[in-house]
Structures are given as structure tokens and as C-alpha cells.
C-alpha positions in Angstrom: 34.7 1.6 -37.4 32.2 3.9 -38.3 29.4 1.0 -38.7 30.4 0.0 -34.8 30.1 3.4 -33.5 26.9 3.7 -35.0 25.7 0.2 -33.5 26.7 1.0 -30.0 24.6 4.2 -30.6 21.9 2.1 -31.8 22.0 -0.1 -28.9 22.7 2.2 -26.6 19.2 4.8 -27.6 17.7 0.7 -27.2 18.6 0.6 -23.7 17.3 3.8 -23.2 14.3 3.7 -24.6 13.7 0.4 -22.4 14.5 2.7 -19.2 12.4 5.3 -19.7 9.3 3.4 -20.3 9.8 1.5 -17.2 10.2 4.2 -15.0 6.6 5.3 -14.9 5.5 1.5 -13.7 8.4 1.6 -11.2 7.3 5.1 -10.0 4.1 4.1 -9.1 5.0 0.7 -7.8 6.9 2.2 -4.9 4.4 2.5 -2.9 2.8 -0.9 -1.6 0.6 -3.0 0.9 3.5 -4.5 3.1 1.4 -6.4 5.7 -2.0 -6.9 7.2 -2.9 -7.5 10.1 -6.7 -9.1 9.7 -7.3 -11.0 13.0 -6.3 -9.0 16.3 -5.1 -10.6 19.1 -7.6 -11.9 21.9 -11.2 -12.4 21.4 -12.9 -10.0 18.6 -14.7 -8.1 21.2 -15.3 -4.9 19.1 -12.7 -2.6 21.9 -11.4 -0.1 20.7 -7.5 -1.7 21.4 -9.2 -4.6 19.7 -10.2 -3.1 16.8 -6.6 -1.0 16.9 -5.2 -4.4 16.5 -6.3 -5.2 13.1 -4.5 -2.7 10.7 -2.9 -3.1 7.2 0.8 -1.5 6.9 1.7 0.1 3.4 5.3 1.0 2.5 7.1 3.6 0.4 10.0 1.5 -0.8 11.1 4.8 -3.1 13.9 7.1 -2.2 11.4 10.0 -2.4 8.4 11.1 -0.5 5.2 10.1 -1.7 1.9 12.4 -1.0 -1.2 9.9 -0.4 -3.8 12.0 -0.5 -7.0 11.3 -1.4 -6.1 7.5 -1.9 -8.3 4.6 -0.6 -7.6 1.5 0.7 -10.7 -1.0 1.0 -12.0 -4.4 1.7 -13.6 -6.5 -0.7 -17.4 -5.5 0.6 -16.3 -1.9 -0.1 -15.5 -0.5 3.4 -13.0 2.5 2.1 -10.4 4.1 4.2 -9.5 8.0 2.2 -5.9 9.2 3.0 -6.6 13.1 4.3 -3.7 15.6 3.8 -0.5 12.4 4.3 2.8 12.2 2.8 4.9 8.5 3.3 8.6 9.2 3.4 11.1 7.5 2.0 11.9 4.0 2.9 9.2 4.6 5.3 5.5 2.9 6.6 2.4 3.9 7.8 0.0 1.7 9.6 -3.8 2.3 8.7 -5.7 0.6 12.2 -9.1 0.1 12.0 -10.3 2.2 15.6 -10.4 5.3 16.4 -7.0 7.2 17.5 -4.7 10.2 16.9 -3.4 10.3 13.3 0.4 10.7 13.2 3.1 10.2 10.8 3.5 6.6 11.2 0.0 5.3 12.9 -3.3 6.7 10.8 -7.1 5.3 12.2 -9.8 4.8 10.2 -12.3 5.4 13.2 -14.7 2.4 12.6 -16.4 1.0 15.5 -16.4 -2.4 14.2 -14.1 -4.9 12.3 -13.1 -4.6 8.7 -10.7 -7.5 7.4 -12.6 -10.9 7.4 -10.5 -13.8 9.2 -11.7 -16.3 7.1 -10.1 -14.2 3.9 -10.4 -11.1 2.1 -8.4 -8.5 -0.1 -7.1 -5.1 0.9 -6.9 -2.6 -2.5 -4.7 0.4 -2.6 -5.8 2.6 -5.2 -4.4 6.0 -5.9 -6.4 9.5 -5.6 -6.9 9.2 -9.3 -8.3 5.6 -9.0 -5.4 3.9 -10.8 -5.2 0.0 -8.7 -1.3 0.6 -7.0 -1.9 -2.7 -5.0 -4.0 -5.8 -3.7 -3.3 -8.1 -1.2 -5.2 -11.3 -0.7 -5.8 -14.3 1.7 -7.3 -17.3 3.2 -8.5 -18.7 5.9 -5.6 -19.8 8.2 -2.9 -17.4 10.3 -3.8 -14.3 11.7 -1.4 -11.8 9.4 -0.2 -11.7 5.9 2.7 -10.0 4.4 2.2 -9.0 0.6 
């Protein structure tokens, strides 16, 4: 009896053990690049609702707030978008467009006068304030949107 007690014990401090250390991954992991949006509508005409049109939504699938400031998201060349003072809610997403606008809780605007996500394929990174890579999204040529 005493042999069994001690074995579900054992297993149990196992299972544990294997929780705890994948919390931290799953932690950061809740926040992700849901979808982009690289080739706006119409003719790329360099407009302002044009350039508004091409934007790459991230998600907080956590049931907590998450503060993004100071992260970047960025193209492959290096164009760099920093998160000022922002916190995703829970279950909740925030569209980063590439024009110029009023930020708000759920739309937030670069303020780039031209284009940032190549058509014919590209990656957005998310990286965290600290520079830890959260997230990467990639794609090709064809299509006009991409959900990660």
C-alpha cells in the first residue's frame, strides 16, 4: 500500500513538474500574428485609405491582459512598427494599418506614407519589448491575405 501511495506521489510531482515548465512557453505564446492583410484592395495608389487597407491583426488568445509596450512588429527589409503605451485584452485583437490614423483600442497606425508588406511575399515578426521572437508569419506570392 505504502509503495502505491508513494508512486502516485511520484507520478503525480511528474506531472507537475511537466506543467510548470510549460507554462512560461504558453504564457508567452498567447499573444500572436492572427492575420495579414499585405495587398489592399484597389490599385496600390499610395492613399491614405489605401495604405489603411494593408494591416497585420495580432491576437491575445490568453484570459488575461497583455501590455505590448515597447514591442515591434517588422517586415523582412526592417520596416519596424514600436507598440507605445498599449495593452491587448483578453480574447481580444488589435489591427496594426500601415497609414496614418487615430490610435484606439482595437485599430493602431503605423503612420507610413508608403506600403510595407510585399505582395509577392514577405514575413511579419512580433518580437517582445525585451526582443524575445513571440511570432513570424510568412508568405508567397498568390492571394491578397494570410491568416497565421
Amino acid at each position: 500500500m505504502k509503495s502505491r501511495h508513494i508512486a502516485g506521489i511520484t507520478a503525480a510531482l511528474a506531472v507537475a513538474a511537466t506543467l510548470s515548465s510549460a507554462l512560461p512557453a504558453e504564457a508567452a505564446s498567447t499573444v500572436r500574428i492572427y492575420r495579414v492583410y499585405y495587398d489592399s484592395p484597389g490599385s496600390d495608389n499610395r492613399s491614405n485609405t489605401s495604405l489603411n487597407a494593408e494591416w497585420v491583426q495580432i491576437i491575445n488568445r490568453g484570459s488575461t491582459p497583455r501590455s505590448l509596450t515597447g514591442w515591434k512588429l517588422r517586415d523582412r527589409t526592417g520596416y519596424t512598427y514600436t507598440f507605445g503605451s498599449f495593452r491587448l485584452g483578453a480574447r481580444k485583437t488589435v489591427y496594426v494599418h500601415t497609414g496614418r490614423g487615430t490610435d484606439t483600442t482595437k485599430n493602431l497606425y503605423w503612420g507610413r506614407r508608403a506600403y510595407v508588406w510585399n505582395n509577392t511575399g514577405d514575413t511579419a515578426y512580433l518580437r517582445s519589448s525585451s526582443g524575445k521572437s513571440i511570432d513570424s508569419c510568412s508568405w508567397g506570392r498568390s492571394g491578397s491575405s494570410r491568416y497565421c
